[in-house]
PDB file as gemmi writes it, atoms N, CA and C in Angstrom:
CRYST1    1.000    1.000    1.000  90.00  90.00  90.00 P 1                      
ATOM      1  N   UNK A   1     -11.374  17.537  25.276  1.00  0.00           N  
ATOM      2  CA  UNK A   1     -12.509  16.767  24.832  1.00  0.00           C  
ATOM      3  C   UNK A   1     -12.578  16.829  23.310  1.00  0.00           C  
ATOM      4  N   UNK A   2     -12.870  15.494  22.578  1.00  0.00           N  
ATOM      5  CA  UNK A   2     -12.898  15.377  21.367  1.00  0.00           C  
ATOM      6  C   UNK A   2     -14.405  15.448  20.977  1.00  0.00           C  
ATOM      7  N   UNK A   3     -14.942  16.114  19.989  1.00  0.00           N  
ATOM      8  CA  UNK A   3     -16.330  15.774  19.657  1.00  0.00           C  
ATOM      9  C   UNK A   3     -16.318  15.466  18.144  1.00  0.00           C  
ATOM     10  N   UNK A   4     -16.826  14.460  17.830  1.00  0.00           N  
ATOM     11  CA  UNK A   4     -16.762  14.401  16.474  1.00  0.00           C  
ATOM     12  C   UNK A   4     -17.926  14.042  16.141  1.00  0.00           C  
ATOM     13  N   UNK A   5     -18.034  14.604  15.005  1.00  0.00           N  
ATOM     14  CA  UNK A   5     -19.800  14.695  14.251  1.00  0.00           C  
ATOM     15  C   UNK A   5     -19.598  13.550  12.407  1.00  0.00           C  
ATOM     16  N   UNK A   6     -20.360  12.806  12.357  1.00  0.00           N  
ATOM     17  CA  UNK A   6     -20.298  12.107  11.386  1.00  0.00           C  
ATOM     18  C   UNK A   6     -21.504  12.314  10.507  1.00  0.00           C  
ATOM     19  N   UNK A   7     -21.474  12.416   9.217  1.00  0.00           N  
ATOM     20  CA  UNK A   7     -22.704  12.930   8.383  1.00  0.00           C  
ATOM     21  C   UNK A   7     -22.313  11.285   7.414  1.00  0.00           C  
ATOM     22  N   UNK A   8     -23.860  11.211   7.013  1.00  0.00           N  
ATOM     23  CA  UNK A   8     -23.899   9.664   5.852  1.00  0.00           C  
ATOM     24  C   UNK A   8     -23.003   9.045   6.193  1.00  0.00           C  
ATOM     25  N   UNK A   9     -22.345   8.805   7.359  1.00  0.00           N  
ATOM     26  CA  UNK A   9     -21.466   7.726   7.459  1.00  0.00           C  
ATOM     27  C   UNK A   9     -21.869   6.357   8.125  1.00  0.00           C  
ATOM     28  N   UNK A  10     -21.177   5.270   6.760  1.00  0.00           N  
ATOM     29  CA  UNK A  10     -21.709   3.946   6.619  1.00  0.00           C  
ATOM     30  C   UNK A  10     -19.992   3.518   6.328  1.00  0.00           C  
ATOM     31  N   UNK A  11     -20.213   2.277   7.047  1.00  0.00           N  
ATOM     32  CA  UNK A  11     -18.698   0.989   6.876  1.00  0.00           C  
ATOM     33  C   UNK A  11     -19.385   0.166   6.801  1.00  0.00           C  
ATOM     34  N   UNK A  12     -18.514  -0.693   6.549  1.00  0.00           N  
ATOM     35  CA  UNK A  12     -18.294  -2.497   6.385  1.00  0.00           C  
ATOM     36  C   UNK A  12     -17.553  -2.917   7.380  1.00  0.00           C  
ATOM     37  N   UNK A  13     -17.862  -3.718   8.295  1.00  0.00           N  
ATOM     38  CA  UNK A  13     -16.284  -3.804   9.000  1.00  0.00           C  
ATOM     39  C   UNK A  13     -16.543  -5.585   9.250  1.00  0.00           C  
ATOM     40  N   UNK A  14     -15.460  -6.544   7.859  1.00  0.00           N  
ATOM     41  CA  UNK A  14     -15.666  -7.741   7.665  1.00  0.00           C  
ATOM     42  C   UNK A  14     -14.468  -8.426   7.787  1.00  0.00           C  
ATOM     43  N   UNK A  15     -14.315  -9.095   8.851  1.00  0.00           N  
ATOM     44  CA  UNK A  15     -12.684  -9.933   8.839  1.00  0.00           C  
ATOM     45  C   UNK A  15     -11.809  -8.437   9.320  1.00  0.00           C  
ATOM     46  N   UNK A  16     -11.605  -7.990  10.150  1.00  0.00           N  
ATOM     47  CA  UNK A  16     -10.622  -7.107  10.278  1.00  0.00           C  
ATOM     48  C   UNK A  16     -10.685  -5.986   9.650  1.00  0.00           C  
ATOM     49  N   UNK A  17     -11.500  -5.711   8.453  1.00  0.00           N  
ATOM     50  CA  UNK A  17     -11.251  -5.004   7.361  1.00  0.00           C  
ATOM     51  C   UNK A  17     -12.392  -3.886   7.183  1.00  0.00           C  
ATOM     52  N   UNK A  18     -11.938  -2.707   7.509  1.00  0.00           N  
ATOM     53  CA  UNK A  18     -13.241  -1.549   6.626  1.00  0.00           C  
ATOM     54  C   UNK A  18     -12.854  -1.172   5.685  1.00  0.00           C  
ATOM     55  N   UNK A  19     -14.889  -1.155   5.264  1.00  0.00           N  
ATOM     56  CA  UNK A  19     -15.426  -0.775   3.297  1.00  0.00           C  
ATOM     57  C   UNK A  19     -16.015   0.130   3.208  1.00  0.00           C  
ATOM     58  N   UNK A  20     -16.179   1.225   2.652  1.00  0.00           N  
ATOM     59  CA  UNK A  20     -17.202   2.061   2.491  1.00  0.00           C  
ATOM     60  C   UNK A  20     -18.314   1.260   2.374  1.00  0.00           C  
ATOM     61  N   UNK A  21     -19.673   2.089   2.351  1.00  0.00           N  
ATOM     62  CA  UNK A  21     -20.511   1.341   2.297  1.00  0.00           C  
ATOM     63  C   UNK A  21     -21.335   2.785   1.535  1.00  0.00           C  
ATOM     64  N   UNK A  22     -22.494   2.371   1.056  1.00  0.00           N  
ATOM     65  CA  UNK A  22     -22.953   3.568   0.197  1.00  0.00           C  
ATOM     66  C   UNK A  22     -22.377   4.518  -0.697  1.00  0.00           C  
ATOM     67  N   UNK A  23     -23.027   5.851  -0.461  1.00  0.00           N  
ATOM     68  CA  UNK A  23     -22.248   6.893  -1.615  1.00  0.00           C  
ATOM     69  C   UNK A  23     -21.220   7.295  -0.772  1.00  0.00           C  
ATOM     70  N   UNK A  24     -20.334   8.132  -1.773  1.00  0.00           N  
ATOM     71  CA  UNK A  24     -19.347   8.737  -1.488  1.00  0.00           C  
ATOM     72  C   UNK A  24     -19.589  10.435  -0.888  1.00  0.00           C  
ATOM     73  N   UNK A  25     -20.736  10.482  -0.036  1.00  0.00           N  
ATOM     74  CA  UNK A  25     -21.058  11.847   0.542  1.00  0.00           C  
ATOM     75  C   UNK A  25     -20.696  11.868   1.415  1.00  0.00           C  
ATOM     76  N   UNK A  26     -19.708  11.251   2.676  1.00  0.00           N  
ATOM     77  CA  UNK A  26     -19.688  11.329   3.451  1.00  0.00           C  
ATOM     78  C   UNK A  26     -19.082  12.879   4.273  1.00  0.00           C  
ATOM     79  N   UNK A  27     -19.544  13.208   5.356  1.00  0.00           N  
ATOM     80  CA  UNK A  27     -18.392  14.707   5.785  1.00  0.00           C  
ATOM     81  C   UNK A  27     -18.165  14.377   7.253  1.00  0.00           C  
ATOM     82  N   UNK A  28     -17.414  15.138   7.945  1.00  0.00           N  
ATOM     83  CA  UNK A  28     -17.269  14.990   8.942  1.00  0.00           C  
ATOM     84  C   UNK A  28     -17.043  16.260   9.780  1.00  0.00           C  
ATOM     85  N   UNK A  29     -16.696  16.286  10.796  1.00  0.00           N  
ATOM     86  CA  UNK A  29     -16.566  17.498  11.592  1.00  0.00           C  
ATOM     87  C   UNK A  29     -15.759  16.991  13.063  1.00  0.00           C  
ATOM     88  N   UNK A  30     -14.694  17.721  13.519  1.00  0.00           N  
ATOM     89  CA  UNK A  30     -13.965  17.529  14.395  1.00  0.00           C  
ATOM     90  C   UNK A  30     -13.740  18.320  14.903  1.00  0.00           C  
ATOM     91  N   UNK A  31     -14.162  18.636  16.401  1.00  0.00           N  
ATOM     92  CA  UNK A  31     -13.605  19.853  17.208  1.00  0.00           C  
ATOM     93  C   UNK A  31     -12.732  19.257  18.602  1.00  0.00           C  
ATOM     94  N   UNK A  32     -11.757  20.211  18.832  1.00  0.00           N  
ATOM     95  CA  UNK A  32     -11.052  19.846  19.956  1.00  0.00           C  
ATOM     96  C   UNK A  32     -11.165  20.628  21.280  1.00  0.00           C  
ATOM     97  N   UNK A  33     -11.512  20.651  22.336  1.00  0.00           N  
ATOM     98  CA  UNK A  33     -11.951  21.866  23.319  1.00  0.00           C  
ATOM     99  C   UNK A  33     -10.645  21.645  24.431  1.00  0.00           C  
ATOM    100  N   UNK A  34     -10.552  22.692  25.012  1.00  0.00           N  
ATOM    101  CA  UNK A  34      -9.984  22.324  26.153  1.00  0.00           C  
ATOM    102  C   UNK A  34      -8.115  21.678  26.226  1.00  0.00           C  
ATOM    103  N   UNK A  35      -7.773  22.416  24.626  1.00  0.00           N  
ATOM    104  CA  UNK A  35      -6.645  22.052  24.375  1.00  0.00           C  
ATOM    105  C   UNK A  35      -5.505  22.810  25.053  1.00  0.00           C  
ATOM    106  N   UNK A  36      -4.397  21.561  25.388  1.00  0.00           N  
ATOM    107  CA  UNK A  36      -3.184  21.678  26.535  1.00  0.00           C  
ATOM    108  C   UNK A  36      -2.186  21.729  25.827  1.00  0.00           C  
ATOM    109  N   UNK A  37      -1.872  21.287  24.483  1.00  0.00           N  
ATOM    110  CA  UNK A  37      -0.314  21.794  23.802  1.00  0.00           C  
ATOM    111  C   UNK A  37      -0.773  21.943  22.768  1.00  0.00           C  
ATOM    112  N   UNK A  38       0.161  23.224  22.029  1.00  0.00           N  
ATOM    113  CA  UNK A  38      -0.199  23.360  20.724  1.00  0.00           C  
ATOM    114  C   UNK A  38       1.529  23.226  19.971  1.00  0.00           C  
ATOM    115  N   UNK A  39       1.236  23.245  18.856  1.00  0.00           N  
ATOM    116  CA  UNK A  39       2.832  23.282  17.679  1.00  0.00           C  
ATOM    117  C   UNK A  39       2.955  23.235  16.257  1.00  0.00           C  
ATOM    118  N   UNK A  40       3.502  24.100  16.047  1.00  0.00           N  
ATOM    119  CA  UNK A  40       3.539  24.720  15.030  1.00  0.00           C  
ATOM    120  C   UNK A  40       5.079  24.113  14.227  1.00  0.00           C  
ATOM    121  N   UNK A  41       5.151  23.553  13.012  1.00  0.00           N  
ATOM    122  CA  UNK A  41       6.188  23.081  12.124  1.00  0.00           C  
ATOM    123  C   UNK A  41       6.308  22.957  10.554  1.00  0.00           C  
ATOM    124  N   UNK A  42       7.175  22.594  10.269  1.00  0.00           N  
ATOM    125  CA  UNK A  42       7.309  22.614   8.701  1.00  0.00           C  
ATOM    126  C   UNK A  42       6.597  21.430   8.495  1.00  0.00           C  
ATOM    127  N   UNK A  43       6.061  21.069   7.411  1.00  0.00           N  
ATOM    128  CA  UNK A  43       5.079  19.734   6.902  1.00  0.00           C  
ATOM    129  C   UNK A  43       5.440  20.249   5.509  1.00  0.00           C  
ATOM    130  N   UNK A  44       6.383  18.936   4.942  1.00  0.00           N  
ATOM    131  CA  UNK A  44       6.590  18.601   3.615  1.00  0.00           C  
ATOM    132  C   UNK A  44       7.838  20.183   3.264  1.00  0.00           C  
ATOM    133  N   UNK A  45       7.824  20.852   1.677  1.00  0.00           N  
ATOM    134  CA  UNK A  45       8.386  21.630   1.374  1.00  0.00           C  
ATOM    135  C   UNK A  45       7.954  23.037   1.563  1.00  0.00           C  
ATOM    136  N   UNK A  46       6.434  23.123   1.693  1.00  0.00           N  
ATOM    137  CA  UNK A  46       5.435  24.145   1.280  1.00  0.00           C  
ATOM    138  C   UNK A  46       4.271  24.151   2.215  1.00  0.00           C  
ATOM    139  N   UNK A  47       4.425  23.749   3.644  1.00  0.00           N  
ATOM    140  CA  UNK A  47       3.028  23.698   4.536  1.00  0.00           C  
ATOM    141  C   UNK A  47       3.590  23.689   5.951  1.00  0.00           C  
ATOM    142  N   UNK A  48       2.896  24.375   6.462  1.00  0.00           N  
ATOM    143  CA  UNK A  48       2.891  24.659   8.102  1.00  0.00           C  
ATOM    144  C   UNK A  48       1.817  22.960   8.931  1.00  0.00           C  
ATOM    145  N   UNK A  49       2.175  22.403  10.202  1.00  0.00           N  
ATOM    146  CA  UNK A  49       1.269  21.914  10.412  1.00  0.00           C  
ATOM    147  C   UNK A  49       1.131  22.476  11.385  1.00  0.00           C  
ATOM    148  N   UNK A  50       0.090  22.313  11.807  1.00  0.00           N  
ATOM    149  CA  UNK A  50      -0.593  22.790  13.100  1.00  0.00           C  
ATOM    150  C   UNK A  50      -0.785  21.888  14.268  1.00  0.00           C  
ATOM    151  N   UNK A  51      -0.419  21.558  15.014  1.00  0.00           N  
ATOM    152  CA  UNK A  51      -0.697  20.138  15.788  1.00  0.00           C  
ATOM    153  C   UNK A  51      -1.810  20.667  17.113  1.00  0.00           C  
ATOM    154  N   UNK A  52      -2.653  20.123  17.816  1.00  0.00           N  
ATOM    155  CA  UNK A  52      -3.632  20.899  18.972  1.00  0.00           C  
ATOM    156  C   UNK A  52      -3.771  19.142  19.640  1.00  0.00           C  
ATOM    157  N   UNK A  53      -3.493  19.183  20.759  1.00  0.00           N  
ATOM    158  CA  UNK A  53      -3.282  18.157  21.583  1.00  0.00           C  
ATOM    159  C   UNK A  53      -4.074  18.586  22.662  1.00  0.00           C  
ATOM    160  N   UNK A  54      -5.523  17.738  23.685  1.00  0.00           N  
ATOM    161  CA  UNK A  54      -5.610  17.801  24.678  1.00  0.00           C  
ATOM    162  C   UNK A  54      -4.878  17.024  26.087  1.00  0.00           C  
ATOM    163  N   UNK A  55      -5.454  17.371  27.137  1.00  0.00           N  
ATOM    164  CA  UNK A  55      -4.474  16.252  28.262  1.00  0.00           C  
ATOM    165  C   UNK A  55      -4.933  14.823  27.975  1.00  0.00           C  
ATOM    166  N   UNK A  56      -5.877  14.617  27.079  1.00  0.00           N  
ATOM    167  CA  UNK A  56      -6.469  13.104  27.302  1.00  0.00           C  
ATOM    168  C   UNK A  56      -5.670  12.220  26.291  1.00  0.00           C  
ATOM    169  N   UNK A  57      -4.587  12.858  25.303  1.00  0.00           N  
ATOM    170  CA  UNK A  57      -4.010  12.658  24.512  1.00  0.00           C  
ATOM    171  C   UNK A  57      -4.858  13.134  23.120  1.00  0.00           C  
ATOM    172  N   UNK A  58      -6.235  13.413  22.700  1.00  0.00           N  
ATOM    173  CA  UNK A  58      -6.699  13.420  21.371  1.00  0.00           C  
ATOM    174  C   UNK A  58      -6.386  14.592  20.830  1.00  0.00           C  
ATOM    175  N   UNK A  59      -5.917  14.385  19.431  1.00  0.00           N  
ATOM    176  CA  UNK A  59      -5.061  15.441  18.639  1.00  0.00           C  
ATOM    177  C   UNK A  59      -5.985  15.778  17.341  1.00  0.00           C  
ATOM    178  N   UNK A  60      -5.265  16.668  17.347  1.00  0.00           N  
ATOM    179  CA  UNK A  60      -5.723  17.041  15.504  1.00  0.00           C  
ATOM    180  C   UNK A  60      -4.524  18.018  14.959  1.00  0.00           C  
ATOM    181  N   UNK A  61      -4.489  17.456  13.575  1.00  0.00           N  
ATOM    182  CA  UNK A  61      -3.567  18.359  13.128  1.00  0.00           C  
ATOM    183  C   UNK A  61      -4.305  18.818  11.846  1.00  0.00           C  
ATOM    184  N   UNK A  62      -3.499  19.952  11.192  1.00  0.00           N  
ATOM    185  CA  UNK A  62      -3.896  20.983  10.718  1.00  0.00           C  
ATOM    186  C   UNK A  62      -2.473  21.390   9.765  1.00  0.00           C  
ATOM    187  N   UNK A  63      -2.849  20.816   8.447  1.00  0.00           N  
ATOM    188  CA  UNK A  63      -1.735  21.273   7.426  1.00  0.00           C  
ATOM    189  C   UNK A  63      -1.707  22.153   6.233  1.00  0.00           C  
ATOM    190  N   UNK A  64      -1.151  23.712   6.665  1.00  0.00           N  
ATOM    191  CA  UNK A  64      -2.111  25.014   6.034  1.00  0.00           C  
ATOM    192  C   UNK A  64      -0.602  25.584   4.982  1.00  0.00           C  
ATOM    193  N   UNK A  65      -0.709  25.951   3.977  1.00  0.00           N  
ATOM    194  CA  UNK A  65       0.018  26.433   3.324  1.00  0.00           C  
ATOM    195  C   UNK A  65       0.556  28.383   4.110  1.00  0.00           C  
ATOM    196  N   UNK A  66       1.511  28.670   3.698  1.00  0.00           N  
ATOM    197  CA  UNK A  66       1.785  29.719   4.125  1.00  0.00           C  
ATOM    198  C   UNK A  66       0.898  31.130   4.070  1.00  0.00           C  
ATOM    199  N   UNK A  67       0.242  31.120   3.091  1.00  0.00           N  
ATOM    200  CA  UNK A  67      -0.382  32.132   2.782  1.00  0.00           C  
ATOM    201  C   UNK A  67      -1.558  32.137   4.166  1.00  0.00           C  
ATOM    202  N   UNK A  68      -2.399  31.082   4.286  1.00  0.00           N  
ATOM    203  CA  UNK A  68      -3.506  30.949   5.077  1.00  0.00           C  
ATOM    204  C   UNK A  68      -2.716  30.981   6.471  1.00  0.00           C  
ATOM    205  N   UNK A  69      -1.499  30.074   6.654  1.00  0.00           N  
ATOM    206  CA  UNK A  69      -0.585  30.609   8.054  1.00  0.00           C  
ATOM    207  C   UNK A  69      -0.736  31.938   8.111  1.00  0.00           C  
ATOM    208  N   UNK A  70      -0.669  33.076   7.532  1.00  0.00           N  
ATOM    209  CA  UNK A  70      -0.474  34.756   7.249  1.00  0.00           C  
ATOM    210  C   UNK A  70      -2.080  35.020   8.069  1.00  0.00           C  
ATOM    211  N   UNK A  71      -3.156  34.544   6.895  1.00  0.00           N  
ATOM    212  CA  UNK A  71      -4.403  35.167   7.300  1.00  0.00           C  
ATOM    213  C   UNK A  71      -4.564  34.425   8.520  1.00  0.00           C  
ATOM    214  N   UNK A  72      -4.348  33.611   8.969  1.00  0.00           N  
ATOM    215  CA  UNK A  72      -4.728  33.045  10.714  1.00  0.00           C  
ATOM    216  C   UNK A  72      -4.016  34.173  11.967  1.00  0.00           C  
ATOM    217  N   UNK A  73      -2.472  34.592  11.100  1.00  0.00           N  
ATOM    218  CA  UNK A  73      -2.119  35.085  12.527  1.00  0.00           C  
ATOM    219  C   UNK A  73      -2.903  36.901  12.250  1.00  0.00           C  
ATOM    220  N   UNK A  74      -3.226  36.909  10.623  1.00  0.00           N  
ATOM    221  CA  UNK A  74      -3.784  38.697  10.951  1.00  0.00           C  
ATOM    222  C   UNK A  74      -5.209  38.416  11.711  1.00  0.00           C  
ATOM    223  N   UNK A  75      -5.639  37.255  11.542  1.00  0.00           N  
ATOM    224  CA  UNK A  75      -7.254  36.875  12.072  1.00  0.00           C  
ATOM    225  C   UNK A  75      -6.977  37.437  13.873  1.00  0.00           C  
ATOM    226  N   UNK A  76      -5.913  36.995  14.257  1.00  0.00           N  
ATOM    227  CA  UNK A  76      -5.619  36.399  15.438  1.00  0.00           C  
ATOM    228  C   UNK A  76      -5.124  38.076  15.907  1.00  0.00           C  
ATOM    229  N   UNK A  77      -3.939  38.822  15.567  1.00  0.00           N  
ATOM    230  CA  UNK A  77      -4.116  39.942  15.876  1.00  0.00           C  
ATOM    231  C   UNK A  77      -4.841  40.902  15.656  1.00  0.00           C  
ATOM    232  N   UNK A  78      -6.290  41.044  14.620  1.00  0.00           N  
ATOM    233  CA  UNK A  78      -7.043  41.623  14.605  1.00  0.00           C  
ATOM    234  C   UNK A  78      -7.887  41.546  15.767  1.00  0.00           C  
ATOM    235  N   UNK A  79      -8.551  40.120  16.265  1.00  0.00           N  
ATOM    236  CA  UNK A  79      -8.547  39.586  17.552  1.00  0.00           C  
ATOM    237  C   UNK A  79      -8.477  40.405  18.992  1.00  0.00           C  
ATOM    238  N   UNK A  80      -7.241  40.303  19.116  1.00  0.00           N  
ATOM    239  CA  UNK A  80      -6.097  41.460  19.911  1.00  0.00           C  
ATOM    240  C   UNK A  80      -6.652  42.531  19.991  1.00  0.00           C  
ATOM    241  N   UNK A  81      -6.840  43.516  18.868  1.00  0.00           N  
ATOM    242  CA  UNK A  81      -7.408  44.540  18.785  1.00  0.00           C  
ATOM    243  C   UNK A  81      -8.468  45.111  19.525  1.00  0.00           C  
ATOM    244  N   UNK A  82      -9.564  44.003  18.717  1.00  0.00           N  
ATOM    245  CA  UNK A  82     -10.800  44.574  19.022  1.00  0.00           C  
ATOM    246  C   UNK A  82     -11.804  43.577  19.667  1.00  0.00           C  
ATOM    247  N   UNK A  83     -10.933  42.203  20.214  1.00  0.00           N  
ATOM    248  CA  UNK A  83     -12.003  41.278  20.654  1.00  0.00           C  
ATOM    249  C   UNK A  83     -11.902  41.838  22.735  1.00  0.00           C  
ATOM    250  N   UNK A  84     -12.663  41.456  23.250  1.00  0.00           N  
ATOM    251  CA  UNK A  84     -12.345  41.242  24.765  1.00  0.00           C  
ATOM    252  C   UNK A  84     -11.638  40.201  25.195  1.00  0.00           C  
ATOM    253  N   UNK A  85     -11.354  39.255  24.447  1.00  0.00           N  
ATOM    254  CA  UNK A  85     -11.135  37.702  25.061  1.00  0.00           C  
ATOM    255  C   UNK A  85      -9.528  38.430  25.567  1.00  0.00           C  
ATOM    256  N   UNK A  86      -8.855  38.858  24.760  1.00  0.00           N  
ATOM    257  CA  UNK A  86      -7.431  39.093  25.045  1.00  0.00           C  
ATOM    258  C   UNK A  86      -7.217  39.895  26.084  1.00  0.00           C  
ATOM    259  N   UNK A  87      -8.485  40.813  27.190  1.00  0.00           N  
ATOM    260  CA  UNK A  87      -8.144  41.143  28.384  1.00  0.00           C  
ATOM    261  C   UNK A  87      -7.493  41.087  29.430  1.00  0.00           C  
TER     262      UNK A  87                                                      
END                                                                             
């Protein structure tokens, strides 16, 4: 399941074509639940992507430089440690 959250968001949508519309504040938020493949690859010279696919097909990817690749997997075996989920 995809949920996506839209903040100040305004278009144009004229002849085929979207415009911003207003200021340039817009943010967004994207979560993916219930995800069925994940993958991990090189992106460009200098970035990991992250790919998270559910069965319904909706994706998100995720393009993290190496260093933050590092702190995700100590996040992830700290996790391990001391969370319950890894029971």
């Amino acid at each position: 399941m995809l949920a996506l959250t839209l903040e100040d968001f305004m278009v144009e949508l004229n002849d085929g074509s979207i415009k911003n519309v207003g200021p340039k504040n817009k943010s967004a938020t994207a979560k993916l639940f219930d995800v069925d493949d994940v993958e991990a690859r090189e992106f460009g010279d200098k970035r990991v992507k992250l790919v998270f696919e559910d069965d319904d097909g909706n994706e998100i990817q995720v393009s993290l430089f190496p260093e933050d690749v590092r702190k995700l997997t100590d996040d992830i075996d700290e996790l391990e440690e001391d969370s319950s989920v890894f029971d």
